[in-house]
ROVEXDREN-324463 format. One record per atom (N, C-alpha, C, CB): residue number from 1; atom name; x, y, z. Coordinates in Angstrom, 3 decimals, always signed. Glycine has a CB too. Layout:
N
@num:NUM	atome:CA	px:X	py:Y	pz:Z .
...
This chain:
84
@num:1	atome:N	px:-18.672	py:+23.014	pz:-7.166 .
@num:1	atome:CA	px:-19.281	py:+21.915	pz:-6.453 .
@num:1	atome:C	px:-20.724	py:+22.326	pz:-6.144 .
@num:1	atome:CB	px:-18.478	py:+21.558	pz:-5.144 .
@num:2	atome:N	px:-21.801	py:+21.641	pz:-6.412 .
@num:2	atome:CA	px:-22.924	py:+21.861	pz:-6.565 .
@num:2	atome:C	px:-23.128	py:+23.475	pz:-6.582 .
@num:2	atome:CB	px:-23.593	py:+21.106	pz:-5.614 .
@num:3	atome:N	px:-22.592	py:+23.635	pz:-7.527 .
@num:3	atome:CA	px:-22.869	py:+24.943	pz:-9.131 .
@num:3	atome:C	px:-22.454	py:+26.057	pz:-8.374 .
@num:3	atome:CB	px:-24.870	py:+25.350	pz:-9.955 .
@num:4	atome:N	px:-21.777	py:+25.685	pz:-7.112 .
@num:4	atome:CA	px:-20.514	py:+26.811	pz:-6.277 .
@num:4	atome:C	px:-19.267	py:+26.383	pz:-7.100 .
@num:4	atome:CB	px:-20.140	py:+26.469	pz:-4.224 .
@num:5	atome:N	px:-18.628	py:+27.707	pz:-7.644 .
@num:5	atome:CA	px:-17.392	py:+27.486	pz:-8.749 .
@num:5	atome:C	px:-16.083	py:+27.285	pz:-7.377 .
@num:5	atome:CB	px:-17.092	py:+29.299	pz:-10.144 .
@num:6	atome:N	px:-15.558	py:+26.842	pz:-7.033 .
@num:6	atome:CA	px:-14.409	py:+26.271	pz:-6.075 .
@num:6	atome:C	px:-12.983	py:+26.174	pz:-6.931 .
@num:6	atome:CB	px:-14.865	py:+24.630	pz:-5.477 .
@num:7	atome:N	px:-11.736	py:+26.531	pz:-5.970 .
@num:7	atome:CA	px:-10.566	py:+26.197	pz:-6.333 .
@num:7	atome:C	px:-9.872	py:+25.392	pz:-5.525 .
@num:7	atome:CB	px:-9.949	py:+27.140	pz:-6.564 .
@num:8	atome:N	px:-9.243	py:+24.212	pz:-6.519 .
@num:8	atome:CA	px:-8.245	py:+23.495	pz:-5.516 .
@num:8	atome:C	px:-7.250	py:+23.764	pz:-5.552 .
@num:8	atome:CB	px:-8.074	py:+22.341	pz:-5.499 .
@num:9	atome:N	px:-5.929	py:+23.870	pz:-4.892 .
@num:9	atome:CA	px:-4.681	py:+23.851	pz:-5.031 .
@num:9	atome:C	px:-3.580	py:+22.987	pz:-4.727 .
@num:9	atome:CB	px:-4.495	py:+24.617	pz:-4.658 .
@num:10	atome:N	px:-3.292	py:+22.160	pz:-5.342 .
@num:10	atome:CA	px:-2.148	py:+20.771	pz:-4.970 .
@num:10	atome:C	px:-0.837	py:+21.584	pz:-4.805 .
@num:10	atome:CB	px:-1.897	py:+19.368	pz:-6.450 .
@num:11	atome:N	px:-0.576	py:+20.946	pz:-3.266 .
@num:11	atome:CA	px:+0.894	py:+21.098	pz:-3.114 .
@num:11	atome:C	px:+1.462	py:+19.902	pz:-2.919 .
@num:11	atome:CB	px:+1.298	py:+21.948	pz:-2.058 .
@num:12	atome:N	px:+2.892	py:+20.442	pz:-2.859 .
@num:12	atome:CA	px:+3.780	py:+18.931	pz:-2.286 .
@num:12	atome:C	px:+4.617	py:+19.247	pz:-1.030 .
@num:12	atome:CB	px:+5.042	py:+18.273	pz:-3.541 .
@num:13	atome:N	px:+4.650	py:+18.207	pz:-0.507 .
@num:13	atome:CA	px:+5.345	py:+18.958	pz:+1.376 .
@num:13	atome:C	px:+6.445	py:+17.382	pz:+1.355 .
@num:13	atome:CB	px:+3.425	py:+19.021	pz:+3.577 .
@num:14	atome:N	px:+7.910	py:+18.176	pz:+1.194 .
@num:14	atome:CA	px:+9.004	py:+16.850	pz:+1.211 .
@num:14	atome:C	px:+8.811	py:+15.894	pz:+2.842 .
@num:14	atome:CB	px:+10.979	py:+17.655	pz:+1.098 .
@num:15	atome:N	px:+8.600	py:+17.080	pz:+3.840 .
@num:15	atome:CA	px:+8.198	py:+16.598	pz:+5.084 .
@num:15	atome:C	px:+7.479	py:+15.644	pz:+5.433 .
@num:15	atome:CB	px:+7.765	py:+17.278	pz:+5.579 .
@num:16	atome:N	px:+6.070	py:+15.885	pz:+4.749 .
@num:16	atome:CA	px:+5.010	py:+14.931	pz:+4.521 .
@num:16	atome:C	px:+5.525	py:+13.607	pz:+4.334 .
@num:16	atome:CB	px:+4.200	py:+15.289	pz:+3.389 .
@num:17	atome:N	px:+5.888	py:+13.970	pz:+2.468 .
@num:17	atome:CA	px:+6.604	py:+12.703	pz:+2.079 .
@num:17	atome:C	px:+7.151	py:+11.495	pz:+2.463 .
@num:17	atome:CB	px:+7.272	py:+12.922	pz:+1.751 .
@num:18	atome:N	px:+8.195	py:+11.947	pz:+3.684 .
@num:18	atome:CA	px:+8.754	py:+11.259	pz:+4.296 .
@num:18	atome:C	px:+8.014	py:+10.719	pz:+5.043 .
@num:18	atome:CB	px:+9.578	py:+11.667	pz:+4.712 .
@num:19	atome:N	px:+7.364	py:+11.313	pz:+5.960 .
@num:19	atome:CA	px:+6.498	py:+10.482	pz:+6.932 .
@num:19	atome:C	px:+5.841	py:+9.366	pz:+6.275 .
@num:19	atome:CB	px:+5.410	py:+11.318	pz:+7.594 .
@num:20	atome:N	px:+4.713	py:+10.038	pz:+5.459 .
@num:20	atome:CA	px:+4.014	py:+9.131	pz:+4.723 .
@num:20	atome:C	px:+5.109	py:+7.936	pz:+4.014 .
@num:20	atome:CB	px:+3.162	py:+10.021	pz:+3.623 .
@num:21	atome:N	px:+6.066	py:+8.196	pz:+3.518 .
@num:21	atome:CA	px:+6.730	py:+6.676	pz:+3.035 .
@num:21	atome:C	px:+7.338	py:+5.991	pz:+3.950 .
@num:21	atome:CB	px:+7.782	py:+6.708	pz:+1.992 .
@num:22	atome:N	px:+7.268	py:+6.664	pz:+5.156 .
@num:22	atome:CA	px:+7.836	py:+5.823	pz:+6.371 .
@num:22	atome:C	px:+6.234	py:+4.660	pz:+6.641 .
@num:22	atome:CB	px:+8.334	py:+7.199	pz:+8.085 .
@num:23	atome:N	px:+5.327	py:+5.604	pz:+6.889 .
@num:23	atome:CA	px:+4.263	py:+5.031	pz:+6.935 .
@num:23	atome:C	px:+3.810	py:+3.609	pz:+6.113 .
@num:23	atome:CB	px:+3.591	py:+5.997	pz:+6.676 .
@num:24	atome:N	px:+4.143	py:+3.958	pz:+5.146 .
@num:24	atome:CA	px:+3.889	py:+3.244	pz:+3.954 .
@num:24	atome:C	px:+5.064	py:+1.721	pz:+4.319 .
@num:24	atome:CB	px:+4.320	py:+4.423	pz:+2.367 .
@num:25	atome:N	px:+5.759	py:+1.926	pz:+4.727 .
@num:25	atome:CA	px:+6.651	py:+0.907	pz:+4.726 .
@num:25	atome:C	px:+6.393	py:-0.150	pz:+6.149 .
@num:25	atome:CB	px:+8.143	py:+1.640	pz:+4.659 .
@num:26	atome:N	px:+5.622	py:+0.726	pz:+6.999 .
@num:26	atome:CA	px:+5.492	py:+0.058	pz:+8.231 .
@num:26	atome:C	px:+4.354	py:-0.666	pz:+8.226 .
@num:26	atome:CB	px:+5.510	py:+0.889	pz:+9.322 .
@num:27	atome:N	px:+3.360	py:-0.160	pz:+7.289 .
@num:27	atome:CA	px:+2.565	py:-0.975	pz:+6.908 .
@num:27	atome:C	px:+2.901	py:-2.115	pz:+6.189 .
@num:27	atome:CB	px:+1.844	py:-0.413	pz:+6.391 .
@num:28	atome:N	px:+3.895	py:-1.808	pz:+5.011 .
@num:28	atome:CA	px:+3.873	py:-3.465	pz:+3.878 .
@num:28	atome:C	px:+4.553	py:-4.032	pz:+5.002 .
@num:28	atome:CB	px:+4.952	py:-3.664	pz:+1.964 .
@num:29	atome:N	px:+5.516	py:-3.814	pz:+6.521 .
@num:29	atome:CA	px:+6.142	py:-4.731	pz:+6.968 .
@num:29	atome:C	px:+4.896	py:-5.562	pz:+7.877 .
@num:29	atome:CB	px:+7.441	py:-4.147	pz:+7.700 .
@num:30	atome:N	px:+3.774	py:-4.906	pz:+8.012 .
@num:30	atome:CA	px:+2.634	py:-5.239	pz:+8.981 .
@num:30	atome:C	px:+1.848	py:-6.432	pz:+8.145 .
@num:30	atome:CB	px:+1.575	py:-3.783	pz:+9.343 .
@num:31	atome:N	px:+1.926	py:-5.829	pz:+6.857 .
@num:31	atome:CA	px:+1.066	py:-6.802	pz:+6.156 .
@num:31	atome:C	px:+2.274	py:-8.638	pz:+5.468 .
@num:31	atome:CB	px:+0.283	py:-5.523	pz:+4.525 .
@num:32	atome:N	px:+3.182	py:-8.173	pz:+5.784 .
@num:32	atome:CA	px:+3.780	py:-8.825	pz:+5.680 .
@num:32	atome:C	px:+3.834	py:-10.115	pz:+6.608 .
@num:32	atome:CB	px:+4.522	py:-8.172	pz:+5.548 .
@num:33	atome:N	px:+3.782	py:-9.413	pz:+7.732 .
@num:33	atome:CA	px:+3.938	py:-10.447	pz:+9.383 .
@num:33	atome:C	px:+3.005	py:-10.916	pz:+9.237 .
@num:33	atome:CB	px:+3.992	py:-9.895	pz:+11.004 .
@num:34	atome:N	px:+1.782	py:-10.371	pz:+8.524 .
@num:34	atome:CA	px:+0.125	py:-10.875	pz:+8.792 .
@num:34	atome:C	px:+0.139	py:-12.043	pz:+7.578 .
@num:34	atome:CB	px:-1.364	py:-9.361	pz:+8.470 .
@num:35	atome:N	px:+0.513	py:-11.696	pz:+6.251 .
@num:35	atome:CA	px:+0.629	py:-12.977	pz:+5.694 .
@num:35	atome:C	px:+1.008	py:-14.075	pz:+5.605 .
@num:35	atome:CB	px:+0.780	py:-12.994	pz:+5.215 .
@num:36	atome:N	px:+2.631	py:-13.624	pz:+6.398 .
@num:36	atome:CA	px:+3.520	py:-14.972	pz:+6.604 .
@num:36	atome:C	px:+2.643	py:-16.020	pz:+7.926 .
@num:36	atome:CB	px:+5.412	py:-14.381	pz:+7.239 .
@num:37	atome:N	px:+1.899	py:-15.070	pz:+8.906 .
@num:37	atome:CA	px:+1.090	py:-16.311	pz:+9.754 .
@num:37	atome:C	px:-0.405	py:-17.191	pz:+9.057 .
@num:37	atome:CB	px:+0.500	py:-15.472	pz:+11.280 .
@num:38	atome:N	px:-0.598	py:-16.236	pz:+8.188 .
@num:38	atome:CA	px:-1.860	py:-16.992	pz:+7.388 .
@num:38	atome:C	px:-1.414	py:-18.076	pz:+6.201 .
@num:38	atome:CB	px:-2.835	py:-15.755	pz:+6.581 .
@num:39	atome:N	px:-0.032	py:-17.888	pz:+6.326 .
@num:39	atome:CA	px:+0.542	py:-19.000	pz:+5.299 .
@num:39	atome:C	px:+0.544	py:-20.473	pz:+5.576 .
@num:39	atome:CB	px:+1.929	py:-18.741	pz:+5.056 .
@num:40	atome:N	px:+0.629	py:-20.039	pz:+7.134 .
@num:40	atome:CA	px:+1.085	py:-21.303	pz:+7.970 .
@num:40	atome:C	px:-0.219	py:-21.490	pz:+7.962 .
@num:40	atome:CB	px:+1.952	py:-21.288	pz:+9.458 .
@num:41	atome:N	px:-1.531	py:-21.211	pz:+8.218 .
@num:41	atome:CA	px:-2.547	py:-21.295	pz:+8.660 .
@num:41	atome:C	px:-3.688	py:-21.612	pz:+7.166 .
@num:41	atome:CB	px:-2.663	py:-19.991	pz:+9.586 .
@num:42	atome:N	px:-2.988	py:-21.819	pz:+6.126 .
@num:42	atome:CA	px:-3.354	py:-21.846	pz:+4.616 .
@num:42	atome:C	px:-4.988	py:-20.701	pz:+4.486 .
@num:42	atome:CB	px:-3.687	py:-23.890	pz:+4.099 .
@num:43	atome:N	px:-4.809	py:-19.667	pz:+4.855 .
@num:43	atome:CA	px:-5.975	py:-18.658	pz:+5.093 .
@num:43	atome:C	px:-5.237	py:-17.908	pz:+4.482 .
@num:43	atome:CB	px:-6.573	py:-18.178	pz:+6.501 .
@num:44	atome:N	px:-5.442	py:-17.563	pz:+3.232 .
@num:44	atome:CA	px:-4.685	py:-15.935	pz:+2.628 .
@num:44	atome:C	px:-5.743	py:-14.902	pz:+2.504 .
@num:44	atome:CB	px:-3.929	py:-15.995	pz:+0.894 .
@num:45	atome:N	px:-5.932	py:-13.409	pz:+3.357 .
@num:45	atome:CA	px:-7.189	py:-12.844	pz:+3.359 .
@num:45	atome:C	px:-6.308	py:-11.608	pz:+1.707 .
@num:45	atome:CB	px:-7.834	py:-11.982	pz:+5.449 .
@num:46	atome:N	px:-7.584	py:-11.244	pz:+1.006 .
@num:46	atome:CA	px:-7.169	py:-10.039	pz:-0.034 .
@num:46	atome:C	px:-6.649	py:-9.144	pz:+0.776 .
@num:46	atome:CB	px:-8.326	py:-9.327	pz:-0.915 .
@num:47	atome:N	px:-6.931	py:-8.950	pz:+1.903 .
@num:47	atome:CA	px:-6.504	py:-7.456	pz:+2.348 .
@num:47	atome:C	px:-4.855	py:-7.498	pz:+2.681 .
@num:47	atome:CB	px:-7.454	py:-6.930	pz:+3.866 .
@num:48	atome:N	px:-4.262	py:-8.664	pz:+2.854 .
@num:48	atome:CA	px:-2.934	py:-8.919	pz:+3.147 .
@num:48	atome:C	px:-2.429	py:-8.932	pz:+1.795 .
@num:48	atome:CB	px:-2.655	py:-10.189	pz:+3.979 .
@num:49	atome:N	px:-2.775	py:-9.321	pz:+0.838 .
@num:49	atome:CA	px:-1.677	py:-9.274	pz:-0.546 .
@num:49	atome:C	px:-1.714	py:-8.013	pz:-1.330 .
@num:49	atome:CB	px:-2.029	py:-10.461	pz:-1.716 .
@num:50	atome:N	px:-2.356	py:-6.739	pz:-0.486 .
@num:50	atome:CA	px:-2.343	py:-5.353	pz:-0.931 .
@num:50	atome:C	px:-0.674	py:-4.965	pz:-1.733 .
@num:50	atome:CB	px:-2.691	py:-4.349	pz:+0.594 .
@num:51	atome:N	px:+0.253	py:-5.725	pz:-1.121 .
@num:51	atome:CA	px:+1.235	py:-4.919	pz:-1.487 .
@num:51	atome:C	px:+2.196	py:-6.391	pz:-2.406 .
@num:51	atome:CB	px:+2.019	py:-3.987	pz:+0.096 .
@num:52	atome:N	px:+1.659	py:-7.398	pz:-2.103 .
@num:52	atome:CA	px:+2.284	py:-8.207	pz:-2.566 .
@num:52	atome:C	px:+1.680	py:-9.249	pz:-3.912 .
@num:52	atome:CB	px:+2.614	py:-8.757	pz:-1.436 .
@num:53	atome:N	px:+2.467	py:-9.666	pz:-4.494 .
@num:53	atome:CA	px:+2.151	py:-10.967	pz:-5.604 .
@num:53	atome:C	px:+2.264	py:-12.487	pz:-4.888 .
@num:53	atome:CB	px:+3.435	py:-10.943	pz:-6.986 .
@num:54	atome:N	px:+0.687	py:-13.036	pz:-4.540 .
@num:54	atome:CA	px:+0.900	py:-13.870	pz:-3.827 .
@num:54	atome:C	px:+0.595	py:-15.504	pz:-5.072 .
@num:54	atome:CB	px:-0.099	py:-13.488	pz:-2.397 .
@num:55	atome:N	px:+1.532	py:-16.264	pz:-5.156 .
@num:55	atome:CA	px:+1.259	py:-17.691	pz:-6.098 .
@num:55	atome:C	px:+1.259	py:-18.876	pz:-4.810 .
@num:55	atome:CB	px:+2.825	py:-18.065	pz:-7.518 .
@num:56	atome:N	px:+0.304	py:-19.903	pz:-5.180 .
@num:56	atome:CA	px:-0.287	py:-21.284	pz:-4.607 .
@num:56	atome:C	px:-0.032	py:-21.901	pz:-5.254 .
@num:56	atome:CB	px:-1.487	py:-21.598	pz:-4.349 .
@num:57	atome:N	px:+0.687	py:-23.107	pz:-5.284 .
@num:57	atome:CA	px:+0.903	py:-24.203	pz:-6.076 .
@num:57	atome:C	px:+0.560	py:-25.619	pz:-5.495 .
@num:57	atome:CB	px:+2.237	py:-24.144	pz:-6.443 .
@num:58	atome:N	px:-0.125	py:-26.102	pz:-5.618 .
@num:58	atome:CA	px:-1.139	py:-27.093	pz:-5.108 .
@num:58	atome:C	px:-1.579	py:-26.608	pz:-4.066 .
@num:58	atome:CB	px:-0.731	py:-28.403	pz:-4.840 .
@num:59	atome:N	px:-1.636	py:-26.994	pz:-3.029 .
@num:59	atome:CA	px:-2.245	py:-27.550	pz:-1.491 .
@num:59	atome:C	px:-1.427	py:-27.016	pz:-0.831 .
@num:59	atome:CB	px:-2.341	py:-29.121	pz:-1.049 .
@num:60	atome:N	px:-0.516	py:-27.120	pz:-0.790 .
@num:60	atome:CA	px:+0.679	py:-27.020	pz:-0.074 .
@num:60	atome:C	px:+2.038	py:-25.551	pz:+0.034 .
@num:60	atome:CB	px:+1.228	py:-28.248	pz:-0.670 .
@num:61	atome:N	px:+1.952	py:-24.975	pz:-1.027 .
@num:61	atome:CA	px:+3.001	py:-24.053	pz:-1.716 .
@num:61	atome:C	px:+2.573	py:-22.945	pz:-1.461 .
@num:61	atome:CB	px:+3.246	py:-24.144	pz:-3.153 .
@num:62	atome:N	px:+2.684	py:-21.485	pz:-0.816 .
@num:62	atome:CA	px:+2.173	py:-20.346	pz:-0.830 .
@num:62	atome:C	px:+3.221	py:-19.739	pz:-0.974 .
@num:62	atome:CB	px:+1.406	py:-19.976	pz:+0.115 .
@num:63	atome:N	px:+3.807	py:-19.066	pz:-2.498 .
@num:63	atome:CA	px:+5.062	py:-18.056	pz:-2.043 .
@num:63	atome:C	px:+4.540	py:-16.492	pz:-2.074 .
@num:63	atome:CB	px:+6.489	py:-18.213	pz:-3.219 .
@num:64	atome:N	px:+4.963	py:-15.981	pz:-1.694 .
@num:64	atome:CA	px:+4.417	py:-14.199	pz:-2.330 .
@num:64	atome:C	px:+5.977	py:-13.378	pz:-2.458 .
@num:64	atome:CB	px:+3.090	py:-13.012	pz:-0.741 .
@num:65	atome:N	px:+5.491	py:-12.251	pz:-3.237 .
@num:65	atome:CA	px:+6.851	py:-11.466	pz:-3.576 .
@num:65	atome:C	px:+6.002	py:-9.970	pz:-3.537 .
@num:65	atome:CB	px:+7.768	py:-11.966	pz:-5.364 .
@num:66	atome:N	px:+7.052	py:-8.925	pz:-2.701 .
@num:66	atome:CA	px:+6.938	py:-8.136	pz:-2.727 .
@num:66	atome:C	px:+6.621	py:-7.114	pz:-4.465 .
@num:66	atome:CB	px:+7.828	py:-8.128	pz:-1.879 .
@num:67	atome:N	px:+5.406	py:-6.333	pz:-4.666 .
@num:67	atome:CA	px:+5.121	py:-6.516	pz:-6.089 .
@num:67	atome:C	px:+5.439	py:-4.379	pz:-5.840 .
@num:67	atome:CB	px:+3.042	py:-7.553	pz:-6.711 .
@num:68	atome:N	px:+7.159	py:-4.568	pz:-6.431 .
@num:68	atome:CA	px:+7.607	py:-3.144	pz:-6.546 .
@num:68	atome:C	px:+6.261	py:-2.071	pz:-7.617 .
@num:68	atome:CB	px:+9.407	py:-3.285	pz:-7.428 .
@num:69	atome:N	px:+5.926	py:-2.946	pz:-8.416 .
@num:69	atome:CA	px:+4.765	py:-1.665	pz:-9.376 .
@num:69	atome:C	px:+3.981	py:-1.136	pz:-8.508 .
@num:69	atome:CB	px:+3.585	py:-2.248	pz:-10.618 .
@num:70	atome:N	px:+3.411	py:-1.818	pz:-7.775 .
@num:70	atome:CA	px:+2.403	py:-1.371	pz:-6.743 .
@num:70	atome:C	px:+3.302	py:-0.407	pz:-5.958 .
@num:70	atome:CB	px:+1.719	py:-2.640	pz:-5.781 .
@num:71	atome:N	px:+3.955	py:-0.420	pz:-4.936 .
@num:71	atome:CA	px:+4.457	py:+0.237	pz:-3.893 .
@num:71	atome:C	px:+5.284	py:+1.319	pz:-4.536 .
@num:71	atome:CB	px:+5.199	py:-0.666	pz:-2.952 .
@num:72	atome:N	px:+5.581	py:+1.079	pz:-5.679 .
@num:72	atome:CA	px:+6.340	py:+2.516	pz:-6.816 .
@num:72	atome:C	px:+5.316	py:+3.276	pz:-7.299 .
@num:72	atome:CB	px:+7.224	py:+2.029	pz:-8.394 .
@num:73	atome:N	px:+4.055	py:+3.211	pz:-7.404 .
@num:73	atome:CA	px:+2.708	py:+3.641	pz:-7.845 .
@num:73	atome:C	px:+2.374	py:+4.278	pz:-6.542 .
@num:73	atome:CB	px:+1.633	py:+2.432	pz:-8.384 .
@num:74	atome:N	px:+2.365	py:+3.684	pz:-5.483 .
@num:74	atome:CA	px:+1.769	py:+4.534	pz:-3.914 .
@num:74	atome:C	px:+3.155	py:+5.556	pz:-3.549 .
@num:74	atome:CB	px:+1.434	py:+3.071	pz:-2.179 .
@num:75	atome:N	px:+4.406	py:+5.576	pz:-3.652 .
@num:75	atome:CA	px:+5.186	py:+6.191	pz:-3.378 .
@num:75	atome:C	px:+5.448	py:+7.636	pz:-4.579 .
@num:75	atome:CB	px:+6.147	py:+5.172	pz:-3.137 .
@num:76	atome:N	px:+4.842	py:+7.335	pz:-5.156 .
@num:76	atome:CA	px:+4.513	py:+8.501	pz:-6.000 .
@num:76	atome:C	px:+3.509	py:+9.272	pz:-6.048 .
@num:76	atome:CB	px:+4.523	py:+8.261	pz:-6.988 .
@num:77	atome:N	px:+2.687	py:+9.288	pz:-5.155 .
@num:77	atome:CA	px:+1.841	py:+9.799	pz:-4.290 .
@num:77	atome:C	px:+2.113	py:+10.997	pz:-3.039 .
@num:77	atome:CB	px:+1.445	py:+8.687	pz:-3.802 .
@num:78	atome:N	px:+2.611	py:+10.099	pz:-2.682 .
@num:78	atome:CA	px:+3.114	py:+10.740	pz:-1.190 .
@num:78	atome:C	px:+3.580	py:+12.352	pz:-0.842 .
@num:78	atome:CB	px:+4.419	py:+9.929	pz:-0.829 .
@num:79	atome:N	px:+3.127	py:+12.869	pz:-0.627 .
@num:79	atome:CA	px:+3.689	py:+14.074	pz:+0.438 .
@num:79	atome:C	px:+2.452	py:+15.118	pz:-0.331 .
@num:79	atome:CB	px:+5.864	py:+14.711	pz:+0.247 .
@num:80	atome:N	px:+1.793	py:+14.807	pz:-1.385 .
@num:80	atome:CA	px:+0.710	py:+15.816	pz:-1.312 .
@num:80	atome:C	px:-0.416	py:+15.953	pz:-0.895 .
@num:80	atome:CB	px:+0.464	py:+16.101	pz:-2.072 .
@num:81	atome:N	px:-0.816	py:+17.502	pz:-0.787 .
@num:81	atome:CA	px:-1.856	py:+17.704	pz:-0.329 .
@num:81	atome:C	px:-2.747	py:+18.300	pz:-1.103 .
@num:81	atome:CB	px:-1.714	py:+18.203	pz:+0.606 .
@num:82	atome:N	px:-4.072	py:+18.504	pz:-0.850 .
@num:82	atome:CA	px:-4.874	py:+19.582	pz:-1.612 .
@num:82	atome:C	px:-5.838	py:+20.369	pz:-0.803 .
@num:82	atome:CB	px:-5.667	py:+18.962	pz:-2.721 .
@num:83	atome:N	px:-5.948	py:+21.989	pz:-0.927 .
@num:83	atome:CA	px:-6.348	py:+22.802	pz:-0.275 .
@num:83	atome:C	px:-7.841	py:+23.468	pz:-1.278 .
@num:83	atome:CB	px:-5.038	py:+23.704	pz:+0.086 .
@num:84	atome:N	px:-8.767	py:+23.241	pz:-0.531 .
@num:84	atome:CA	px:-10.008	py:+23.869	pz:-1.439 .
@num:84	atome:C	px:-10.752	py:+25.325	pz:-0.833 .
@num:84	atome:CB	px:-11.302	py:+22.606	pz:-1.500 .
């Protein structure tokens, strides 16, 4: 890093893991509560369909579905760290 030669080392901590996918879940349920009131309110912000597939069908129709690729992509993540 600026022409200092550095080592990283990735670990994995099952401990972590857990937390963090606990984490992870308390969030999609957060973003969840937050979309279902902007549904009613026909306001869908990007930052709420982070975890979800949201479809509009006219004026009127807002469904969303929980979008497993995404949240199987962040859960495969989880519990590491890196030490430099």
């Amino acid at each position: 890093m600026d022409g200092i030669p550095i080592r990283i080392h990735m670990y994995f901590d099952p401990q972590k893991a857990v937390l963090d996918e606990k984490a992870l879940y308390d969030d999609i349920q957060r973003k969840e509560q937050a979309l279902q009131e902007l549904i009613k309110q026909k306001a869908i912000k990007a930052t709420t369909k982070k975890y979800f597939t949201v479809t509009e069908s006219g004026d009127k129709t807002i469904e969303y579905q929980l979008d497993y690729d995404k949240v199987d992509a962040l859960k495969d993540r989880l519990g590491y760290f890196a030490l430099v």
